[in-house]
Backbone atoms as SQL, in Angstrom:
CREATE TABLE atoms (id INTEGER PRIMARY KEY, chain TEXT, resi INTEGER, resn TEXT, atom TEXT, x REAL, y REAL, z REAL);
INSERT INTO atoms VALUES
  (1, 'A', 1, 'UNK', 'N', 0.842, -1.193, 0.000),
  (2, 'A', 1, 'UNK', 'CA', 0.000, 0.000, 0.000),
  (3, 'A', 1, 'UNK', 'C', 0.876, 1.241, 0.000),
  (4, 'A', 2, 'UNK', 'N', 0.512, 2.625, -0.904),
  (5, 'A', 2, 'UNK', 'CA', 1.186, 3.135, -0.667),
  (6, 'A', 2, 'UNK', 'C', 1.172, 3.941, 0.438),
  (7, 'A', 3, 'UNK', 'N', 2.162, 5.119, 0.346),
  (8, 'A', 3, 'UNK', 'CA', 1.976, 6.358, 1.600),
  (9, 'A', 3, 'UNK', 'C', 0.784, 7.258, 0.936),
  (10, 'A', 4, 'UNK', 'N', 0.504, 7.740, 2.108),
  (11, 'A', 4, 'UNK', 'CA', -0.395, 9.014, 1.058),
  (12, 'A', 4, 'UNK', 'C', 0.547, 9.943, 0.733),
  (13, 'A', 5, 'UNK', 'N', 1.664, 10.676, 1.654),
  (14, 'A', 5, 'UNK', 'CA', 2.536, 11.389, 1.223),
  (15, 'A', 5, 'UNK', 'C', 3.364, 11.193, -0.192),
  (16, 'A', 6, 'UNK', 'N', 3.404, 9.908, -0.579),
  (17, 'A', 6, 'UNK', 'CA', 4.308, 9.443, -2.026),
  (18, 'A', 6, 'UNK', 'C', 2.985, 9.867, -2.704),
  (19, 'A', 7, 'UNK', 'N', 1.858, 9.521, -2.575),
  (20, 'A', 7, 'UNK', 'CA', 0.640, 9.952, -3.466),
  (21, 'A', 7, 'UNK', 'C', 0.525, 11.846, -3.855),
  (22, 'A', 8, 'UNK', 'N', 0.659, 12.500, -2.754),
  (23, 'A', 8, 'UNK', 'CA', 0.796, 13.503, -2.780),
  (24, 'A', 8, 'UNK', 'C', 2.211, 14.232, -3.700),
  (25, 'A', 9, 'UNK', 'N', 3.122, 13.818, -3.335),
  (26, 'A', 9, 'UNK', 'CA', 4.242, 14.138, -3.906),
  (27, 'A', 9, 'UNK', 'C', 4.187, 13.724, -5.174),
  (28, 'A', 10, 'UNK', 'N', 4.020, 12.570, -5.753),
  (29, 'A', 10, 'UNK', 'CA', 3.871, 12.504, -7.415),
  (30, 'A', 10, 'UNK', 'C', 2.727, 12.995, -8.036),
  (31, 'A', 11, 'UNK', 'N', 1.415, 13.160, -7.227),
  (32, 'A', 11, 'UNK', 'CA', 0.136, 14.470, -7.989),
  (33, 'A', 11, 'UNK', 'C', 1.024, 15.388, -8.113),
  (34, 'A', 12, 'UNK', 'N', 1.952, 16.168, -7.333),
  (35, 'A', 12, 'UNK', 'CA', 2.187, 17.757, -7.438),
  (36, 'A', 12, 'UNK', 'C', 3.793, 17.455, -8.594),
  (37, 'A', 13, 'UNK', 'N', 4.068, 16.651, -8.690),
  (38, 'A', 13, 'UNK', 'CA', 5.472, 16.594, -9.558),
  (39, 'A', 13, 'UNK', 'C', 4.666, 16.631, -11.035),
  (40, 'A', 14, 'UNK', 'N', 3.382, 16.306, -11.049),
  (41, 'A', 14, 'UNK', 'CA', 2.945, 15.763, -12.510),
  (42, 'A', 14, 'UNK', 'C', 2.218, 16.635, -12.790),
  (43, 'A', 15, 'UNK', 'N', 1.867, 17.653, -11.412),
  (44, 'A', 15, 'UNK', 'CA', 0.699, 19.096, -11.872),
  (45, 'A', 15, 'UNK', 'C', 2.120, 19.738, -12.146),
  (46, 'A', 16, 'UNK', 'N', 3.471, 20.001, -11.392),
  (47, 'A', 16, 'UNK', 'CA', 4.485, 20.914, -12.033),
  (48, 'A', 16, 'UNK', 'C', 5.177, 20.559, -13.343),
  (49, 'A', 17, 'UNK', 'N', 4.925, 19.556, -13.962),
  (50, 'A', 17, 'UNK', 'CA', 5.467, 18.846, -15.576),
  (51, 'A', 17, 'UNK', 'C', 4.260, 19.361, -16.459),
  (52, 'A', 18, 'UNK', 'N', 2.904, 19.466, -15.688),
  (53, 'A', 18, 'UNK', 'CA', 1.924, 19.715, -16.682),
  (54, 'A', 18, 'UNK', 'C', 2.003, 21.444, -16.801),
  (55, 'A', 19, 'UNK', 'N', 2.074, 21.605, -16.187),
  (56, 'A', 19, 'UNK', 'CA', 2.320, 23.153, -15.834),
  (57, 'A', 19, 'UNK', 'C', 3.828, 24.124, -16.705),
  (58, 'A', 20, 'UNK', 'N', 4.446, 23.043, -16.811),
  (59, 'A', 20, 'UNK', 'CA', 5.836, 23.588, -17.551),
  (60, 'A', 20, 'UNK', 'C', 5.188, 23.386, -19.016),
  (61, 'A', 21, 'UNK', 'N', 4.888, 21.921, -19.743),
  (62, 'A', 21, 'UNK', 'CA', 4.319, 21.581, -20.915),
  (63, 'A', 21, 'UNK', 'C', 3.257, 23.041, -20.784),
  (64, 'A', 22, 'UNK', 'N', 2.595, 23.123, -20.400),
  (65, 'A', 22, 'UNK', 'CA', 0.802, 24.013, -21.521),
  (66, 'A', 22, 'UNK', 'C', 2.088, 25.241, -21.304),
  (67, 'A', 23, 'UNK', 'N', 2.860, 25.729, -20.261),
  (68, 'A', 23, 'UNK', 'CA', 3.404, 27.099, -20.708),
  (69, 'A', 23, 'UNK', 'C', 4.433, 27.155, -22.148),
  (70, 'A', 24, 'UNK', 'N', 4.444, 26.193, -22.236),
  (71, 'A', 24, 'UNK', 'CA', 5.132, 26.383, -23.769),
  (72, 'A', 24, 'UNK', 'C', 4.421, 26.865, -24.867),
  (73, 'A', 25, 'UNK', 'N', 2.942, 26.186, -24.633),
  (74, 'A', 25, 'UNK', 'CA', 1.873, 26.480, -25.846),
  (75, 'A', 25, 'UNK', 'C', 1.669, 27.665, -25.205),
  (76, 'A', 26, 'UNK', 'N', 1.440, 27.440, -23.774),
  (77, 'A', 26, 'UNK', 'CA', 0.095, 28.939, -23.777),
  (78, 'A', 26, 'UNK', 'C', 1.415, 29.774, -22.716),
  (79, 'A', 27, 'UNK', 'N', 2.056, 30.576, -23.398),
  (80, 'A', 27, 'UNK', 'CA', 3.052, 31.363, -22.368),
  (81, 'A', 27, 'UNK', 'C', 1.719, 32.437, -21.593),
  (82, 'A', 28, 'UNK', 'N', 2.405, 32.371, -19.969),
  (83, 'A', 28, 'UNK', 'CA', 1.316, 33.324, -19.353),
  (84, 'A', 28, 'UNK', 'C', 2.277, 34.620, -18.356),
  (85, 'A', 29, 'UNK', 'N', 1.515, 35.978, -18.450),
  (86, 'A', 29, 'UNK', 'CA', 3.028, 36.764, -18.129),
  (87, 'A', 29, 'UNK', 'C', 2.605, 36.663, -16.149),
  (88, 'A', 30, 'UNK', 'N', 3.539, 37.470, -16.296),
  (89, 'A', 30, 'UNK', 'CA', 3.451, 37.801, -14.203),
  (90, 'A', 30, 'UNK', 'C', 1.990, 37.787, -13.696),
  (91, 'A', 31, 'UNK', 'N', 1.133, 38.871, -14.665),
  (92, 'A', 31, 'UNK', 'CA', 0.030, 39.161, -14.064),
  (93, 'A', 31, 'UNK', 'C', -1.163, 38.343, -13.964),
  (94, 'A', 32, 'UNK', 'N', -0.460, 37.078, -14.692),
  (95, 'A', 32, 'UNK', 'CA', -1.504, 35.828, -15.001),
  (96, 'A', 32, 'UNK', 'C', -2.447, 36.448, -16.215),
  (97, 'A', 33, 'UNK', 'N', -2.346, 36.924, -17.223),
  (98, 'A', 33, 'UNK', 'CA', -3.041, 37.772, -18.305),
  (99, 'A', 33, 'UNK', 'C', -2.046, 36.210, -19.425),
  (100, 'A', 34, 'UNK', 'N', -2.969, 36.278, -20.162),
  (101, 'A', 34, 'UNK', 'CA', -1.999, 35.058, -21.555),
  (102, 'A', 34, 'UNK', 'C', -1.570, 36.302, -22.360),
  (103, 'A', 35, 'UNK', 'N', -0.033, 35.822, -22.771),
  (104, 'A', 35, 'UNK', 'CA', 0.657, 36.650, -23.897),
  (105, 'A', 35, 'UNK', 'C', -0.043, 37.020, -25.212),
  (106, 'A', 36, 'UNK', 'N', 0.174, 37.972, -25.822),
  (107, 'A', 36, 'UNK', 'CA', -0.961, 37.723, -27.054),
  (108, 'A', 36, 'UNK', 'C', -0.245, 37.018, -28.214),
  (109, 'A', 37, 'UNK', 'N', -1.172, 36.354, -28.991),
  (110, 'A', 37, 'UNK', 'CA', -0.571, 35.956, -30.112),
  (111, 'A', 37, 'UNK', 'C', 0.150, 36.163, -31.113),
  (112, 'A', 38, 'UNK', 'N', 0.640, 35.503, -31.669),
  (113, 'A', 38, 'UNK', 'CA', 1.487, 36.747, -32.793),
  (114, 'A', 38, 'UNK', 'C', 0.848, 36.614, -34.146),
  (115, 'A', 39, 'UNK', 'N', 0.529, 37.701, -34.701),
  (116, 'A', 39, 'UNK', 'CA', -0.198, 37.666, -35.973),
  (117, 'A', 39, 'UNK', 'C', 0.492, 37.295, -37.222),
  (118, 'A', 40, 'UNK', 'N', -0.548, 36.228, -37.791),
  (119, 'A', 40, 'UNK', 'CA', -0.136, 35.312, -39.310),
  (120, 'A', 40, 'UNK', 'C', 0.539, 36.284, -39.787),
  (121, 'A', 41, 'UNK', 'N', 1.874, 36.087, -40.571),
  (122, 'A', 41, 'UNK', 'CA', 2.205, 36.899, -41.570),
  (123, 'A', 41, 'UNK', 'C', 1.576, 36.296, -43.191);
């Protein structure tokens, strides 16, 4: 059985991996506002 603490610790390692991944797509600045897009050339 596990710990709950090992349970806890790998939810928050896999919310901070998910959290690094979407900021690549979706960059977000300080103010928590999303960057704007950059327009089609």
């Amino acid at each position: 059985m596990r710990e709950l603490g090992d349970v806890l610790a790998e939810t928050r390692e896999v919310a901070e991996r998910t959290e690094h991944q979407m900021r690549q797509f979706f960059p977000i600045r300080p103010h928590g506002r999303p960057a704007p897009v950059p327009a089609p050339r």
